[in-house]
N, C-alpha and C positions, 0 to 999 in steps of 0.2 A: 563417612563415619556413621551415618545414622542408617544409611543400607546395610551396615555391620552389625548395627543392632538389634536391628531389624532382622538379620540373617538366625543371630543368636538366639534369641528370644523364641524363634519358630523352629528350630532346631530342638532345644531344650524341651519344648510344647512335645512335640514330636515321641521325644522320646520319654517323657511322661504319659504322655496315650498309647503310648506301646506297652509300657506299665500295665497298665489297667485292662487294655483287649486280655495281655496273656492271663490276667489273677481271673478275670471273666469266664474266658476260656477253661481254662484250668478247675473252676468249680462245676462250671457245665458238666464236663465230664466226669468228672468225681463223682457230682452229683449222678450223670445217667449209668455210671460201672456201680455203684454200690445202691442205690433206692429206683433206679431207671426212669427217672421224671426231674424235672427241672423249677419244682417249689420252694417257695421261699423259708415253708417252714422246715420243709428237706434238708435245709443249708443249718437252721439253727440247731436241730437236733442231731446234727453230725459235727455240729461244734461239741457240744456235752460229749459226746460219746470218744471224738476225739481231737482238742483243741490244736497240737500240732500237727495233724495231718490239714486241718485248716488252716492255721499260719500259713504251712508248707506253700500249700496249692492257691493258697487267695494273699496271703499278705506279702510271702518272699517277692511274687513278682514285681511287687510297689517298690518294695524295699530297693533291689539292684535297680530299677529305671533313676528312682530320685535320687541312688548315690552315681548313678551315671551321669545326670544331669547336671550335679553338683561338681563333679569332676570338670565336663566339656564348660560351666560356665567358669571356673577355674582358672582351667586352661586357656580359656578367649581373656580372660580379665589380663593376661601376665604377659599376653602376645603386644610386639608393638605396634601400637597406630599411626600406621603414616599417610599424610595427607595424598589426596586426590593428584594423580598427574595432571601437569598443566597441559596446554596442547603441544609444546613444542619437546615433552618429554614423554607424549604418547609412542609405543612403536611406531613407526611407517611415516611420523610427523615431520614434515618439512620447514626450515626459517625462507621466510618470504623474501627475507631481505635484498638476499642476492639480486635474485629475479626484477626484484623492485627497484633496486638501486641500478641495472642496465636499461631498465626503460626510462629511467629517469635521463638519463646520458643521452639515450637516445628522442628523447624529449629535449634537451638542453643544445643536441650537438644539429638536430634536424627535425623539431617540432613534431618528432613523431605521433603523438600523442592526439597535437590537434588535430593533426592532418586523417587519423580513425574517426578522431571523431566529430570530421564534418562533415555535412550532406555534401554530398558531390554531383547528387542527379542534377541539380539545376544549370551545373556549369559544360559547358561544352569539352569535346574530348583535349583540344587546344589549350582551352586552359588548365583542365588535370594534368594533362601531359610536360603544362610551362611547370606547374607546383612541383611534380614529382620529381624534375632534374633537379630544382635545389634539395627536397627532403631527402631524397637519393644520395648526393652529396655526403651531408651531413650523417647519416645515418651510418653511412660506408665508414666515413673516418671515424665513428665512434664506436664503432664494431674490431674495426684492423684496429686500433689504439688497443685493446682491451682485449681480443679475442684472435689466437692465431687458430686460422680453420685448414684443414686437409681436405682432397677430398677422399672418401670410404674406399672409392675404385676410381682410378687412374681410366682417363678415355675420354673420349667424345663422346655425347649424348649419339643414340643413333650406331654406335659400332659394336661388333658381335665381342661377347665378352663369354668368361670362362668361372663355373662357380665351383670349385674344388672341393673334395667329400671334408667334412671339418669346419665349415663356415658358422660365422656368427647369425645368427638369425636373427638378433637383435639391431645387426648394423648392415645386414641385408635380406631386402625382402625379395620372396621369389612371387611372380605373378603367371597367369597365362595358365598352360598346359603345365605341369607338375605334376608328374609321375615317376615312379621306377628310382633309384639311389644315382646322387652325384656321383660324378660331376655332372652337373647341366650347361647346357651352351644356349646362349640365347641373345636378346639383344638388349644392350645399356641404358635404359629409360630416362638414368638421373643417377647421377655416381654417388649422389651423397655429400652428407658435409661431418667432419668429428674435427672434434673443439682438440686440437692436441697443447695447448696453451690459452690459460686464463688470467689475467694480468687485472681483477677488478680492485678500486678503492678501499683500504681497508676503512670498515667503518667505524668510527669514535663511540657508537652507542646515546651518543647525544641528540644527533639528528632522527626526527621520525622517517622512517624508512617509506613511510605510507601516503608522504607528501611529495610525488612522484616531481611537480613543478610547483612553487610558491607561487602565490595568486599575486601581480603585483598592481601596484596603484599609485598613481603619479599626482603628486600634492600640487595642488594651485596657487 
């Protein structure tokens, strides 16, 4: 709201100083076609001689800038004001929550969470490898519980596959040598995964979405 007024304000300026250039203007010349010199006393004695030809050329142009001004501040005063968007009602603005609320699952289902974020240089591959069959586990079942996945392209990583003229580009990527209009043939890197089924918790709006795990603490 006050960038508003701010807009207003300097707009209105604007067009009061555009006022004033043209009455300026306008006697300049007056002044250089009828006495050819641009003195002050020039201007007074061409008032006497003929006061509306001076209104005309020096005061009309005041006159329409200030009743324009008065109009555009008017018109802004009658417009509504409505508050600032918030961020979730900016365009392009995403709710976190979803996102927030599957890591949390996957935090609850297979410690996902801690398991990023531990150092793991100090431990041998032995024991990464013991951690990550149960976090694997868990993570698995909290994923199939919640998310039916497909994969993009049908195959075995490794077998020559077929990209037909029409393809999404967003749900596959071409890599390597790409030249010339599909189809292209080449070979299957990684088929892909789409979510064709979402099955998450609907949420109450009571819980903070942002408290991925509750910190917990065992009373003595």
């Amino acid at each position: 709201m006050a960038e508003r007024g701010r807009g207003s304000t300097t707009l209105i300026v604007i067009i009061l100083l555009g006022g004033v250039v043209f009455s300026v203007t306008n006697m300049l010349v007056l002044l250089m076609e009828v006495k050819g010199s641009f003195e002050l006393s020039l201007a007074a004695e061409l008032y006497r001689v003929c006061p509306p030809c001076t209104f005309y050329f020096a005061a009309a142009p005041l006159v329409v800038a200030a009743l324009n001004a008065a109009m555009v501040s008017q018109t802004l005063r009658r417009q509504p004001r409505t508050a600032a968007p918030t961020a979730e009602e900016r365009p392009g603005a995403t709710d976190p929550a979803p996102a927030l609320q599957l890591l949390a699952l996957l935090q609850q289902e297979g410690r996902f969470v801690d398991f990023l974020q531990e150092e793991i240089e100090p431990y041998s591959d032995a024991q990464v490898g013991a951690a990550v069959r149960a976090i694997h586990s868990g993570c698995r079942k909290a994923l199939r519980d919640r998310i039916e996945l497909q994969r993009v392209l049908e195959g075995d990583d490794g077998s020559p596959v077929t990209v037909a003229a029409g393809f999404d580009p967003a749900a596959i990527r071409l890599t390597g040598n790409v030249s010339g209009e599909p189809p292209f043939r080449g070979t299957l890197q990684h088929g892909g995964w789409r979510a064709s089924k979402v099955a998450l918790p609907q949420s109450t709006g009571v819980h903070d979405a942002t408290i991925i795990a509750a910190a917990e603490v065992e009373v003595a």
